[in-house]
Backbone bond lengths (Angstrom), bond angles and torsions (degrees), N, CA, C in turn:
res aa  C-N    CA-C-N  psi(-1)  N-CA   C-N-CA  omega(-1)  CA-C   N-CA-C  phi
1 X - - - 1.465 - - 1.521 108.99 -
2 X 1.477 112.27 149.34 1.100 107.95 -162.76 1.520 103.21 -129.23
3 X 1.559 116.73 129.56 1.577 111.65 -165.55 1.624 88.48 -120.87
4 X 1.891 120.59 128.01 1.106 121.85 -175.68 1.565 88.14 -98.42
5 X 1.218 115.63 157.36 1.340 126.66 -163.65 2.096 94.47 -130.46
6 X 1.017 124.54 -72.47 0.962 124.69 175.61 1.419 122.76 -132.20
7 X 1.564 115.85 146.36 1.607 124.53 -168.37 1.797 109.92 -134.34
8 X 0.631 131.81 154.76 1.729 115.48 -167.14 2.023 83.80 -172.30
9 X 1.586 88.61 142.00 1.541 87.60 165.25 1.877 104.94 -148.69
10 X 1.456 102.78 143.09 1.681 88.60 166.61 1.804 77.48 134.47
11 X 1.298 98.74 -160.54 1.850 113.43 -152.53 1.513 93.34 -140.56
12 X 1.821 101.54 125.08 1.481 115.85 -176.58 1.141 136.92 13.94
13 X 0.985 137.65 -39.92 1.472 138.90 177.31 1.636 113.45 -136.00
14 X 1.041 105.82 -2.10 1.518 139.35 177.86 1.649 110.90 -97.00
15 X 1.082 118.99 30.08 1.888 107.89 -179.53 1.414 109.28 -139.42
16 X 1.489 94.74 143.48 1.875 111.03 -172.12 1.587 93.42 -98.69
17 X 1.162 89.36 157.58 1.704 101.81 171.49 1.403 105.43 -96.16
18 X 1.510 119.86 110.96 1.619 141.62 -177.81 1.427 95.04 -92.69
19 X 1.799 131.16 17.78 1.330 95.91 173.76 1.858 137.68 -89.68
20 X 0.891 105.15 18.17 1.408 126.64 166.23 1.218 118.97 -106.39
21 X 0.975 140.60 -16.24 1.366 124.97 157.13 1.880 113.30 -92.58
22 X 1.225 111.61 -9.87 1.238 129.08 176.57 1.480 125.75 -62.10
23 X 1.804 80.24 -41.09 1.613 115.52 167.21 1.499 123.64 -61.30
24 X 1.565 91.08 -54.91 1.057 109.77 171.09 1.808 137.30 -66.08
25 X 1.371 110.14 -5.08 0.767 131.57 164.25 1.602 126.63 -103.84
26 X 1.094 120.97 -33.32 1.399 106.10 146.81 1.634 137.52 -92.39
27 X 1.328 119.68 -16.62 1.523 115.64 123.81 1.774 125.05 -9.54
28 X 1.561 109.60 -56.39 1.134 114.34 170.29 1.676 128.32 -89.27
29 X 1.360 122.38 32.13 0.790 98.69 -146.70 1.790 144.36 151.42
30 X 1.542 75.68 -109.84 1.658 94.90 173.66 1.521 119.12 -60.60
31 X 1.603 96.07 134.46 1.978 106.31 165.29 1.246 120.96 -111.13
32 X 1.278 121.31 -47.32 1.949 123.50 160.91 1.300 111.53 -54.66
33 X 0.762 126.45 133.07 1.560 144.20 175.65 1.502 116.48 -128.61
34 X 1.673 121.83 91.78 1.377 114.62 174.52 1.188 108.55 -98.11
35 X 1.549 109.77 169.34 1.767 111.00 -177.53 1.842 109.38 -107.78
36 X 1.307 76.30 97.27 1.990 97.23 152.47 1.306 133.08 -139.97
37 X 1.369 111.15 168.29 1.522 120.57 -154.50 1.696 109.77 -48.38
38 X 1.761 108.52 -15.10 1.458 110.85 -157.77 1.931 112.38 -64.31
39 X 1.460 89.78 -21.11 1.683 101.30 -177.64 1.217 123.55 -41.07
40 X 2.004 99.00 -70.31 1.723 105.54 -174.91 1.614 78.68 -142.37
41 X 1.310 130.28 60.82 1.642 122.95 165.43 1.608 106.30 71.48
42 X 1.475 93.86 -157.27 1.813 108.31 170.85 1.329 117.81 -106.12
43 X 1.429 115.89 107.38 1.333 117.77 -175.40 1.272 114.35 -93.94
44 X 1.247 131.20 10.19 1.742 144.91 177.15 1.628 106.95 -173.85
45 X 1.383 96.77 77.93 2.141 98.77 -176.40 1.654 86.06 -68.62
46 X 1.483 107.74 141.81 1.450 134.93 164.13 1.211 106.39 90.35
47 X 1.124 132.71 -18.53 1.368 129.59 152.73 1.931 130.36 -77.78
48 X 1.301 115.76 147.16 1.335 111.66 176.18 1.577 116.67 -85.39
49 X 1.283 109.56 129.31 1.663 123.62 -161.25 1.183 106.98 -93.41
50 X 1.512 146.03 169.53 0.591 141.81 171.33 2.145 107.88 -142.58
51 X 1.280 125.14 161.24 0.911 137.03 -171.54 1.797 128.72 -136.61
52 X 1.053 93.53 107.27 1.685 107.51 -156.15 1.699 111.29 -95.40
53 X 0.993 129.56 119.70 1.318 113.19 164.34 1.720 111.01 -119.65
54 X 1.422 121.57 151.44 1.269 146.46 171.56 1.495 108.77 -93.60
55 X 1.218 135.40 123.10 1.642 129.14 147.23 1.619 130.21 -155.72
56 X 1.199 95.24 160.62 1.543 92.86 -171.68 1.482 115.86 -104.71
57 X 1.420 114.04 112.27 1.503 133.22 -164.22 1.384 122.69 -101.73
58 X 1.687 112.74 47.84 1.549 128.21 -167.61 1.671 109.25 74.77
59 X 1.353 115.83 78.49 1.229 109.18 144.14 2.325 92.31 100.12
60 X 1.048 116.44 -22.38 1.360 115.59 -167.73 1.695 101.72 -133.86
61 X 1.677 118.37 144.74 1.139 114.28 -173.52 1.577 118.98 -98.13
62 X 1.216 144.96 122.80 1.531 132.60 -159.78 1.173 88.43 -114.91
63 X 1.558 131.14 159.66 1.733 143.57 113.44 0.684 105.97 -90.38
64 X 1.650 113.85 175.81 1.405 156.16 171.10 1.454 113.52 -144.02
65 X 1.584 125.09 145.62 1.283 114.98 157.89 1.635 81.16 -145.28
66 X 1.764 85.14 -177.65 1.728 108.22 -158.25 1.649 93.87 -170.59
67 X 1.644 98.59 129.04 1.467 87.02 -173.59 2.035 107.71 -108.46
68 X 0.954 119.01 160.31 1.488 121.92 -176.54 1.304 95.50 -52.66
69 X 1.733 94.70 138.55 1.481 106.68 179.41 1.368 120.91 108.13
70 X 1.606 120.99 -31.87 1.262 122.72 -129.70 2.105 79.80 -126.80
71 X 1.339 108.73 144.78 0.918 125.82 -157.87 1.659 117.43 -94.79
72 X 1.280 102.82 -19.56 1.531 116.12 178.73 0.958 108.42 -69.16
73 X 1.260 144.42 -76.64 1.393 145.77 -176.79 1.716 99.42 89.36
74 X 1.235 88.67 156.26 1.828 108.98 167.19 1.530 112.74 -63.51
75 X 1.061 131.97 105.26 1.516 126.86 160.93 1.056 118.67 -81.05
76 X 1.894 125.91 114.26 1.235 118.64 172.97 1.813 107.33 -92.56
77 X 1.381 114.14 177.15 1.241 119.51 -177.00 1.575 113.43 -72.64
């Protein structure tokens, strides 16, 4: 089981906390996680954002990030 702890998207001083809908999306579901505006909007238009997640994957803490644009995305478990 996988407990996400924190999700944040956007550029240094520029980022919303996506962790509820983050939640909410793998709650439903979802394991790729790419970073676009659909999360919490545009938190720095013209700049490239990026999208971070925190979680706890039995006992040990992992991230991921993934920057806008980029096709890999975060795979959670």
């Amino acid at each position: 089981m996988v407990a996400i702890t924190f999700a944040g998207y956007g550029v240094w001083e520029k980022t919303k906390d996506a962790t509820s809908e983050i939640k909410k999306a793998y709650a439903g579901g979802q394991r790729k996680f790419l970073a676009t505006n659909d999360w919490v909007g545009d938190p720095a238009a013209g700049e490239r954002k990026y999208l971070y997640i925190v979680w706890d994957g039995g006992g040990f803490t992992t991230s991921g990030v993934v920057g806008e644009n980029d096709d890999r995305g975060v795979d959670l478990p």
